[in-house]
N, C-alpha and C positions, 0 to 999 in steps of 0.2 A: 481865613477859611473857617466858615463853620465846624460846630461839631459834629452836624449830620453830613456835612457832605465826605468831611474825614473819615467817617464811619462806613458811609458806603465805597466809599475805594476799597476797602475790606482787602489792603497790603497785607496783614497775615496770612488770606484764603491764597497767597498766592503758593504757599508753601506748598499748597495741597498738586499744587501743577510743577513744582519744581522738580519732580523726576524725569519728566522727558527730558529738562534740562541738562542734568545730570547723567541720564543717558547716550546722551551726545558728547559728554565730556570725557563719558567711559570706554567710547569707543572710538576718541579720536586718535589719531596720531603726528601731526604737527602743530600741537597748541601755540597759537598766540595769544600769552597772558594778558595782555592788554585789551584785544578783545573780547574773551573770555569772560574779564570784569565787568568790559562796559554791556556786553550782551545781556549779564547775570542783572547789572541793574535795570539796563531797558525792558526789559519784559517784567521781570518781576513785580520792579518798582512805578513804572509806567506803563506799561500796553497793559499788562493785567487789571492794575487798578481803573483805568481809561475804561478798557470796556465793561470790568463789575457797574464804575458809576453812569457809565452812562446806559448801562441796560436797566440800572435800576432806577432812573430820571424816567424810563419808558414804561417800564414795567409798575410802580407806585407800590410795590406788593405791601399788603398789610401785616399778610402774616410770617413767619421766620424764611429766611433764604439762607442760601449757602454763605458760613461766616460772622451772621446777624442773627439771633434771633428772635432780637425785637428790632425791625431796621424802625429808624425816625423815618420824618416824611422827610420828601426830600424837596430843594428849592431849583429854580434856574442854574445857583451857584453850579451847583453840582454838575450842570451841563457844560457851563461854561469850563472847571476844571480839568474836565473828562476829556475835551477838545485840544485844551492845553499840554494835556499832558501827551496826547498824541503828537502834538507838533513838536515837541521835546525831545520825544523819543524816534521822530523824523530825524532833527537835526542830529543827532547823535547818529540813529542809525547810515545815514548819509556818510560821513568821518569814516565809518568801516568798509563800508563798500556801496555803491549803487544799487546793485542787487540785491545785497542785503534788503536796502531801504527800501525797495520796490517789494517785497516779501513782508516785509511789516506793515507796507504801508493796505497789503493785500488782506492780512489779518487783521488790520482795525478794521476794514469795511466791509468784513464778513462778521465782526463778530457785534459789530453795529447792525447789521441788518438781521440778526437773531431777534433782538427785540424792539427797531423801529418799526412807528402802525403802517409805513408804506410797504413794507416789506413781509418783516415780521417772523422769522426762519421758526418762531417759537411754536405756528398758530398750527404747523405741518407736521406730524410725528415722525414723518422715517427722513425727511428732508431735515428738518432740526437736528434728527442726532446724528444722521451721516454729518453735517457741515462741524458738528462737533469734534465729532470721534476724530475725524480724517484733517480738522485745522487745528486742532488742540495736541493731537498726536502726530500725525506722518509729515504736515507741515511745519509744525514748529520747530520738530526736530532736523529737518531736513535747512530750516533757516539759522536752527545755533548750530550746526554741522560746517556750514557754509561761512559764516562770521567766526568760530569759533580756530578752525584751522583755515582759515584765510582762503577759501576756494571758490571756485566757481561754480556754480550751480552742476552745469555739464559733469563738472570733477567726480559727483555723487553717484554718477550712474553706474556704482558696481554691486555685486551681493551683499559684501560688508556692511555695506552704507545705507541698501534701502531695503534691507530684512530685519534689522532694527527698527527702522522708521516707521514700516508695516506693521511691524507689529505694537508698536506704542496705540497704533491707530486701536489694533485689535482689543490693547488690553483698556482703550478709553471709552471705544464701543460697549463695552461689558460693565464698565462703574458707570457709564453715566446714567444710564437710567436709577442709579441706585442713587442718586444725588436729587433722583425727582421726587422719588417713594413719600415726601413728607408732604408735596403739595398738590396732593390730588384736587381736594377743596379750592385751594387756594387759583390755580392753574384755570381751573372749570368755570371759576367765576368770570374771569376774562375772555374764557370762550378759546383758552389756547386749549391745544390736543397733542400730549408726550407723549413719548416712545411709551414709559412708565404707566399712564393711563391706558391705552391699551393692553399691555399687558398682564396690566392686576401687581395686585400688592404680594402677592405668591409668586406668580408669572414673574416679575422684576427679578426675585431671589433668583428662579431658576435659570432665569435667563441670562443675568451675572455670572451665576457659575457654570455653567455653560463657555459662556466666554471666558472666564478666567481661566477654565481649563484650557481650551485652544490654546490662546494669549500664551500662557504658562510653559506649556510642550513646545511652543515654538521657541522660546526664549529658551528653557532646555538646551533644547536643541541647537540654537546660533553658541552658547555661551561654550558647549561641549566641542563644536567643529571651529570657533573664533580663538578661543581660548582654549579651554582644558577641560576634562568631565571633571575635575575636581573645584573649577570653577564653578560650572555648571549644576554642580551636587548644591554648590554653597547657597545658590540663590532657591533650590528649595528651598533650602533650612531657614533663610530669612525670609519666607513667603508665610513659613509655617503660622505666627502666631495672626496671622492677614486669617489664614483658612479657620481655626480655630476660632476667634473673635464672630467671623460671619457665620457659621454652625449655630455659632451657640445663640446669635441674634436670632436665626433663621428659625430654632427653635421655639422661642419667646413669641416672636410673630404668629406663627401655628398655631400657638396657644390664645395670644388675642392681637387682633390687626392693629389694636391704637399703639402697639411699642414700634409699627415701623415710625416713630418720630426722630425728629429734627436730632435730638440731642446721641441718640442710636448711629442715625448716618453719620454725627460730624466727627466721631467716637474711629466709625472704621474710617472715614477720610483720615482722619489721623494718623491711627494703626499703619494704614498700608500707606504712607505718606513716609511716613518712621521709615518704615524699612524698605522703600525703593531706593528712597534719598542714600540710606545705610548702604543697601550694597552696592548703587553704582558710585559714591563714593569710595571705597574700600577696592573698586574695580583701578577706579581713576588713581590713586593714591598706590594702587599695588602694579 
């Protein structure tokens, strides 16, 4: 394997998606450790990498992306990998359930059609980040829910199960445009049109935290009537340095638009990465 095309799988960005994961694991109740594993590697290790390279076999970006911020160019190889590693994480997901596998196999071909030129989910503002917000959150979660504690899709349809999943959507709704904020330039060239572009490099911030707020009060709210207010207290307290960090960005921006960059966004991916992973861990475990 090349060293560009390894480079665009961008396996560590997956980190940054690894709380809906996590979320499912914290609110399940008959874990199958065996699936649990193989699920943690299928997606992490394959669907997420699959669809980073192959959106960026479509996409050619020159300038920094989520993960990279200098990506190389990239070759065929990298098409071909991308393909591979879907069919991998086919065979595997198959081994867990049918369903399952029809659920993943439903996320490759949405998250391929973000930025293939037949399609191109990317070239649509409100189309691109609903397909995000709602497959990156309320479906993935709703598919490691299902592989995770061994169920049946049907099985899902209680409050427990799809007021979490709702809300992963909401609180993805709300970052993702913050993941766009660095490629306005870059975006414009190829004639795609983000949420984030419309809304301005100001407009983003607000409209983040806007959503975070909701996002926030709702999870509140489920952790206090699912669990305990004292649970529910806790995940302020781990949201805290998430709000702090984006303040003090949001300040900086005010003062001049060129700090919404690359290295600022990957700063709070990080930050609020840390600590979702942190508490639904610490959920899972307690």
């Amino acid at each position: 394997m090349k060293k560009s095309t390894f480079l665009h799988l961008r396996i560590p960005f997956s980190f940054f998606l690894l709380p809906v994961f996590m979320l499912a694991v914290a609110v399940s109740t008959q874990i199958s450790t065996q699936n649990l594993l193989l699920v943690f590697f299928l997606l992490h290790f394959l669907v997420y990498p699959a669809s980073n390279g192959y959106n960026s076999y479509f996409d050619k970006d020159e300038g920094s992306i989520g993960g990279l911020k200098k990506p190389p160019k990239t070759t065929k190889e990298l098409y071909h990998v991308a393909l591979i590693f879907d069919v991998i994480a086919l065979m595997i997901a198959i081994f867990i359930s049918f369903e399952f596998a029809i659920m993943v196999f439903i996320y490759g071909m949405i998250s391929k059609a973000y930025s293939h030129p037949s399609v191109r989910l990317k070239k649509f503002p409100i189309v691109g980040w609903l397909a995000a917000g709602i497959f990156q959150g309320y479906f993935t979660f709703l598919m490691c829910y299902v592989a995770i504690n061994d169920l049946n899709l049907a099985d899902t349809l209680i409050w427990k199960i799809q007021f979490p999943g709702i809300l992963s959507t909401l609180l993805l709704l709300g970052s993702y445009p913050m993941t766009q904020i660095y490629q306005h330039e870059e975006d414009a060239k190829r004639g795609d049109i983000t949420i984030s572009q419309k809304l301005g490099i100001l407009g983003t911030f607000h409209f983040t935290a806007l959503a975070f707020f909701i996002s926030s009060a709702g999870f509140f709210y489920y952790f206090d009537h699912a669990f305990s207010f004292q649970v529910a207290l806790l995940f302020g307290v781990f949201m805290a340095p998430v709000l702090f960090y984006f303040g003090w960005w949001y300040m900086k921006v005010r003062k001049d638009r060129a700090n919404a960059d690359f290295d600022s966004t990957m700063r709070l991916n990080l930050v609020s990465s840390v600590m979702l992973n942190g508490y639904f861990l610490y959920l899972a475990l307690s």
